[in-house]
Every structure is written in C-alpha cells, then in structure tokens.
C-alpha positions, 0 to 999 in steps of 0.5 A: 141106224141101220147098215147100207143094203149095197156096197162099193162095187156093186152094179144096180139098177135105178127105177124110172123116177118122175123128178128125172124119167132118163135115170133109169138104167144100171149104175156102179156104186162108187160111195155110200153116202149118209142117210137122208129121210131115213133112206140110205144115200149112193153115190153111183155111175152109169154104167153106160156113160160118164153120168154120176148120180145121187141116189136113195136106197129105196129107188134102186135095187139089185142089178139081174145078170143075164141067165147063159144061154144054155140052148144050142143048136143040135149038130145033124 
C-alpha cells in the first residue's frame, strides 16, 4: 500500500466533477482517509466556506500560489 500524496494542512484543488460540478475550488485538508478503490481518500474544507467534502486522490491535485507581482510602476 502505498503512502497519501497530500498531508494535514496542505491547500489543494479539487477539479470540476460531473457527480458534483460546484466541487470545484481549493480546500485544506483537514484528515487522510482510508484508501477506497485503490485511490487514497481526504477529508477537506473549502477554503472559501464552511463546506467539507470527501474526496479521492486522484480528483484534486496541488493547489498553485499566485507568482508576486514583480512588475512596478517606474518613477519619473
């Protein structure tokens, strides 16, 4: 058996879903979870509401960070 990709704590992102399209979104993950059809299992929240989901490996992946602004205004 192999180990969870994601841990505790981590912020991912959950890919639109056709059993439930309005999934989509960051989470945190908040527990790992048993494996189910031989695809890891979290527990997450959104990070935008109180909304918690179940949800397998393989339909969330690495959340991005948006890159710092490094473009400024020149002063003339």
């Amino acid at each position: 058996m192999s180990e969870h990709t994601y841990k505790v704590g981590q912020t991912v992102t959950i890919v639109a879903r056709h059993q439930m399209p309005g999934a989509a979104g960051t989470y945190t993950i908040l527990a790992l979870m048993p494996e189910e059809r031989g695809d890891h299992q979290y527990r997450v929240r959104s990070t935008t509401s109180p909304q918690l989901r179940v949800v397998p490996e393989s339909e969330i992946s690495r959340a991005t960070t948006p890159e710092p602004d490094i473009f400024r205004a020149s002063e003339h």
